[in-house]
FIKOLZA-1660 file (N, C-alpha, C; in steps of 0.1 Angstrom, whole numbers, plus 5000, padded with zeros to 4 digits):
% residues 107
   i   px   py   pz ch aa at
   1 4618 3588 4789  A  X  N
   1 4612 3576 4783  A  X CA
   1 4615 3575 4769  A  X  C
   2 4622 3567 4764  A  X  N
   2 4626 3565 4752  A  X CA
   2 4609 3556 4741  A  X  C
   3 4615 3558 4727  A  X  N
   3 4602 3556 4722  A  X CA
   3 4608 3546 4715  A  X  C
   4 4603 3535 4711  A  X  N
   4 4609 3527 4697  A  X CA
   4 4604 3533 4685  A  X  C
   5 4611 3523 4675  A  X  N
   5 4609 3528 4664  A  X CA
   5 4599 3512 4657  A  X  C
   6 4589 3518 4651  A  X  N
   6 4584 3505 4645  A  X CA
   6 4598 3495 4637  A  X  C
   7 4595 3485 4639  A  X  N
   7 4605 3474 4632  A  X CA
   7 4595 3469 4618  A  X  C
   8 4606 3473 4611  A  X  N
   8 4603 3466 4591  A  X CA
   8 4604 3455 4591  A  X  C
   9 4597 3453 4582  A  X  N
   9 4586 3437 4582  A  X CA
   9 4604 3435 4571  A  X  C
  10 4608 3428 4567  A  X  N
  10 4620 3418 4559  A  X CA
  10 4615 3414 4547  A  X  C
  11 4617 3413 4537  A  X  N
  11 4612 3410 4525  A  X CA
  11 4621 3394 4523  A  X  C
  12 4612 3381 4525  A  X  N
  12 4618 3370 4532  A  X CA
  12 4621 3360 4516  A  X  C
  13 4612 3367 4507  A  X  N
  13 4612 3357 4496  A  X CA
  13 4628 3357 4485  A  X  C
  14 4636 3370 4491  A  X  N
  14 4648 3368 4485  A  X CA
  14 4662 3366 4495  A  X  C
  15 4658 3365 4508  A  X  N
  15 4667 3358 4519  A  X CA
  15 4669 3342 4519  A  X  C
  16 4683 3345 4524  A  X  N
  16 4686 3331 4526  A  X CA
  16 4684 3322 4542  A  X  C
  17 4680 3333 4551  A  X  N
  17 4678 3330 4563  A  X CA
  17 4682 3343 4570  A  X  C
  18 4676 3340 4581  A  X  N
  18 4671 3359 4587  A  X CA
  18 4673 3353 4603  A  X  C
  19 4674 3363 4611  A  X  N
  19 4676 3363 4628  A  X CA
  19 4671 3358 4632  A  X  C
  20 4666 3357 4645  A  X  N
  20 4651 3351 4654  A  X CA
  20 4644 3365 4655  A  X  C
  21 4651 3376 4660  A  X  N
  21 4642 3389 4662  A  X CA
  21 4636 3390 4647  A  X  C
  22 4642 3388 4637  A  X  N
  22 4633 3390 4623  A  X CA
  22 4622 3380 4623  A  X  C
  23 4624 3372 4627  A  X  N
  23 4613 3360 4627  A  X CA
  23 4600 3367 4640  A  X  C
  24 4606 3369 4648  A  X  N
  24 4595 3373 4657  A  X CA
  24 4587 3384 4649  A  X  C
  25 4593 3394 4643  A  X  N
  25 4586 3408 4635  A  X CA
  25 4578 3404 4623  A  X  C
  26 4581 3389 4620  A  X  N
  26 4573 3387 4608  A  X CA
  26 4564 3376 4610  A  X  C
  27 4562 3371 4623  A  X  N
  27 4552 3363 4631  A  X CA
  27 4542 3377 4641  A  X  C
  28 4546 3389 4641  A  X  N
  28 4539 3396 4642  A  X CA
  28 4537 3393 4658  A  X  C
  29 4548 3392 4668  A  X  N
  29 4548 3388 4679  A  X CA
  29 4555 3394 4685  A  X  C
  30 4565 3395 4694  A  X  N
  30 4574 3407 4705  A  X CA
  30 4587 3388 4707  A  X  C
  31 4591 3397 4707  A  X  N
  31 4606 3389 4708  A  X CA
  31 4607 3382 4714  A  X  C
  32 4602 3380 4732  A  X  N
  32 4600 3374 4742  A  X CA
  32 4593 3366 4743  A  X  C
  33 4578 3369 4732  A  X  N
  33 4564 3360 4737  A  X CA
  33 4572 3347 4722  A  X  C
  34 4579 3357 4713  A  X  N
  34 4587 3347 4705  A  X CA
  34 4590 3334 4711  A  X  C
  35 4604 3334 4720  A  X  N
  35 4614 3326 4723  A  X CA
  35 4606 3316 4735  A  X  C
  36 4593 3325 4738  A  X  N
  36 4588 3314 4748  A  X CA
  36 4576 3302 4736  A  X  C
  37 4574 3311 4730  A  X  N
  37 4563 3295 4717  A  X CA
  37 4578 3287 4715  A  X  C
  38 4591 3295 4712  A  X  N
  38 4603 3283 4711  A  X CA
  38 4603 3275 4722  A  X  C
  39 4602 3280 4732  A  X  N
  39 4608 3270 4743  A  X CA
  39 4596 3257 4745  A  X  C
  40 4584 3264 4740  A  X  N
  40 4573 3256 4742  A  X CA
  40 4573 3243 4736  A  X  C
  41 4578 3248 4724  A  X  N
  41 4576 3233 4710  A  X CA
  41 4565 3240 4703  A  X  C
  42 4564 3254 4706  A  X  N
  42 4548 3258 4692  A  X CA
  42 4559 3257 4678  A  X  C
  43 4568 3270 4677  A  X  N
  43 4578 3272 4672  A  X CA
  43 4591 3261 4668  A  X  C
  44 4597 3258 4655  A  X  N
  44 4607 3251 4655  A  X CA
  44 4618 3259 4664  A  X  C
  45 4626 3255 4670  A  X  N
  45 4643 3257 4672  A  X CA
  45 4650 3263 4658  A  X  C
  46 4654 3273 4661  A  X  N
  46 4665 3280 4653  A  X CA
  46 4677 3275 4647  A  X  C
  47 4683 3272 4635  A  X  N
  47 4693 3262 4635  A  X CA
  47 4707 3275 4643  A  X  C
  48 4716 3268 4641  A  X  N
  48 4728 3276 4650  A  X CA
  48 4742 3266 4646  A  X  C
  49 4744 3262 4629  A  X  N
  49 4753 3262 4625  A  X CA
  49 4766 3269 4629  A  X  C
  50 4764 3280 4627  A  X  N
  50 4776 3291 4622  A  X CA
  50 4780 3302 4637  A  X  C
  51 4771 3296 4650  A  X  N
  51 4771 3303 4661  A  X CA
  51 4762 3310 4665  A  X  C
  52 4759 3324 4653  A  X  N
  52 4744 3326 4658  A  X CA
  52 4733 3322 4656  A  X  C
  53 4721 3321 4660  A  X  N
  53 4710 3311 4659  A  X CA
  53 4703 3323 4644  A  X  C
  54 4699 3312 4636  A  X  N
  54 4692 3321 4623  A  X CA
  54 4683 3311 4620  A  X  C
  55 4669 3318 4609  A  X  N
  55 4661 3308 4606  A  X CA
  55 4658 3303 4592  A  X  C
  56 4666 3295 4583  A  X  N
  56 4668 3290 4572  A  X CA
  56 4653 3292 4566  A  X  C
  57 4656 3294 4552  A  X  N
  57 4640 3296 4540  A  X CA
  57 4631 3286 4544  A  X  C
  58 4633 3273 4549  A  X  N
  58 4625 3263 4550  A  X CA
  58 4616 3264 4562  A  X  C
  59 4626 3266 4572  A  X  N
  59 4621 3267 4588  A  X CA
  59 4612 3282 4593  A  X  C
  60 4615 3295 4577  A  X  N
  60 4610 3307 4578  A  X CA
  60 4598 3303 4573  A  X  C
  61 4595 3296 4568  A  X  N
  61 4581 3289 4558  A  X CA
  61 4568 3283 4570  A  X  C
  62 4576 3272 4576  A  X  N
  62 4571 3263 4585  A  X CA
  62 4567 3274 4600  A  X  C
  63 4575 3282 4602  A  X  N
  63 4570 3296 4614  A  X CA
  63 4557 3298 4604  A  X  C
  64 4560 3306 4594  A  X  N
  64 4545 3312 4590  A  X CA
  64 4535 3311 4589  A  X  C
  65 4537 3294 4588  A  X  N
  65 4527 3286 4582  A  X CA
  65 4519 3282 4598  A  X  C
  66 4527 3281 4606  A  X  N
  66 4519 3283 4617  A  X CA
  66 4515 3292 4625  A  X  C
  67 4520 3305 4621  A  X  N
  67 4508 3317 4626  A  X CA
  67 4501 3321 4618  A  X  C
  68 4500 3314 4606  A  X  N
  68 4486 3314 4597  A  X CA
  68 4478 3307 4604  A  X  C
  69 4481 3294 4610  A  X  N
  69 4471 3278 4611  A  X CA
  69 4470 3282 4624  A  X  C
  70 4473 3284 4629  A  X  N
  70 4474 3282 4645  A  X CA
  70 4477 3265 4656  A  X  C
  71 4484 3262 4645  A  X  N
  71 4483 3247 4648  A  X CA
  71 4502 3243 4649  A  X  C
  72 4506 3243 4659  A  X  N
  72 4520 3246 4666  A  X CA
  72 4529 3231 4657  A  X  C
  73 4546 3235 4661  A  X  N
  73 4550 3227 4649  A  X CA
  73 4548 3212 4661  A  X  C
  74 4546 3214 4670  A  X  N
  74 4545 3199 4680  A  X CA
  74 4531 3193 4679  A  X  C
  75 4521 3203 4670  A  X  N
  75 4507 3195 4665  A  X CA
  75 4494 3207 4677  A  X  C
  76 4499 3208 4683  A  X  N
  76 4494 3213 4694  A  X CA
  76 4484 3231 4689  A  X  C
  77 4474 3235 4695  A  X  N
  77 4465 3242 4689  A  X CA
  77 4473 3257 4698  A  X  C
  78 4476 3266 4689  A  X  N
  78 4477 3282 4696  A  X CA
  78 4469 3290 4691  A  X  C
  79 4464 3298 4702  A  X  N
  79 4456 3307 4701  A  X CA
  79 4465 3324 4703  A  X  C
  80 4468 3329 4690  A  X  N
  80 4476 3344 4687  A  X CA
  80 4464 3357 4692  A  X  C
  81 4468 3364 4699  A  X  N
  81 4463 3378 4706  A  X CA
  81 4464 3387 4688  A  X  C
  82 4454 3389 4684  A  X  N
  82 4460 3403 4677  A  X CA
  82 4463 3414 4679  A  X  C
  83 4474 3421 4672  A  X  N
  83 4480 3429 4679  A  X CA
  83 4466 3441 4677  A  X  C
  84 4467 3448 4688  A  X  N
  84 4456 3462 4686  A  X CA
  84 4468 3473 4675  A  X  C
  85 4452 3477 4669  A  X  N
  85 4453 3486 4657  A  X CA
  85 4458 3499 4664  A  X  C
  86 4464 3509 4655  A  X  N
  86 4468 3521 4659  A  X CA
  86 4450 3526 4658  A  X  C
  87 4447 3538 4669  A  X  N
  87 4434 3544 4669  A  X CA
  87 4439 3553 4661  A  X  C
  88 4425 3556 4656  A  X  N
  88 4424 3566 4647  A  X CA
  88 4426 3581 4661  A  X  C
  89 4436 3586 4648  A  X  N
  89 4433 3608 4655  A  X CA
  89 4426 3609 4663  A  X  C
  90 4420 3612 4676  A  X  N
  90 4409 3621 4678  A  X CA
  90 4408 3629 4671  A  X  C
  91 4396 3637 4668  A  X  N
  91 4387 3646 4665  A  X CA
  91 4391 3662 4672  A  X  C
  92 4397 3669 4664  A  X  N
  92 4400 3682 4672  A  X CA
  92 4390 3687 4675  A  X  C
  93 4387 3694 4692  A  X  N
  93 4376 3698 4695  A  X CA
  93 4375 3712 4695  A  X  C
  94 4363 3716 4688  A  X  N
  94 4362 3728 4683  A  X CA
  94 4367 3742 4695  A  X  C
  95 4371 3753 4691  A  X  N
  95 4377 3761 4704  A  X CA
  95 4365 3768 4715  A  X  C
  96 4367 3773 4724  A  X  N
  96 4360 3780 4730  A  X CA
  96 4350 3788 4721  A  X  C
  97 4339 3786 4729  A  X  N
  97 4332 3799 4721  A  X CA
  97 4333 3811 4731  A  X  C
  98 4337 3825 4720  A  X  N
  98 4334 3836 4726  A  X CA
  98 4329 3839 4737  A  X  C
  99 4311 3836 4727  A  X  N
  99 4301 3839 4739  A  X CA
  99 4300 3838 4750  A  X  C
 100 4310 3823 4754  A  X  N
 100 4303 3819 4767  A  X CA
 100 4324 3816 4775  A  X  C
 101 4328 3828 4781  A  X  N
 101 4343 3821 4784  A  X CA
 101 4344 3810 4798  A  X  C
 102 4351 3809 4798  A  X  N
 102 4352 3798 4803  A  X CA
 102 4349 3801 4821  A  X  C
 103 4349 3795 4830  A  X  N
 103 4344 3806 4843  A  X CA
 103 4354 3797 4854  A  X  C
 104 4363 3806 4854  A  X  N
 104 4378 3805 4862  A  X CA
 104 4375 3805 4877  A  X  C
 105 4366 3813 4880  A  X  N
 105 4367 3813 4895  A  X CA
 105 4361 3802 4901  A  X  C
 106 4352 3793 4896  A  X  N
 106 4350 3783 4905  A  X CA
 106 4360 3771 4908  A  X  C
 107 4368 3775 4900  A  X  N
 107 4385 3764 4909  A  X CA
 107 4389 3767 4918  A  X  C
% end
């Protein structure tokens, strides 16, 4: 079973336009639940000048602005899951005590 690696948030205010997978990591969404708010009309369309599809400073502004608002770029109201928090550590549980070992035979 392979593990990912957390994906880095893009520092957007000195780009000129960034991926869709960067858009999805900075909408704080999964790539998939991404491309379907695209297909929906929550999300603008990607422009795709140059071949690959990327999302210009303007249209990176207009995404954000709607997973702040919740209010989709077709007017329409979305409701965002937050993502769950990493849990804290459990609590290491203290070792056996001596006194009392553990009693093997009734397995």
């Amino acid at each position: 079973m392979s593990r990912k690696k957390p994906a880095t948030v893009p520092d957007v205010s000195r780009m000129a336009a960034i991926s869709v997978s960067a858009m999805a990591v900075l909408c704080q969404l999964s790539r998939s639940r991404f491309h379907s708010l695209v297909r929906a009309g929550v999300f603008p369309k990607p422009k795709q000048d140059r071949g690959r599809p990327h999302y210009p400073h303007d249209l990176i502004q207009k995404c954000l602005d709607i997973r702040r608002t919740g209010i989709g770029a077709d007017g329409s109201v979305v409701l965002f899951n937050r993502r769950p928090e990493k849990k804290a550590a459990r609590p290491a549980t203290a070792p056996p005590s001596a006194e009392y070992p553990p009693n093997w035979s009734s397995r």
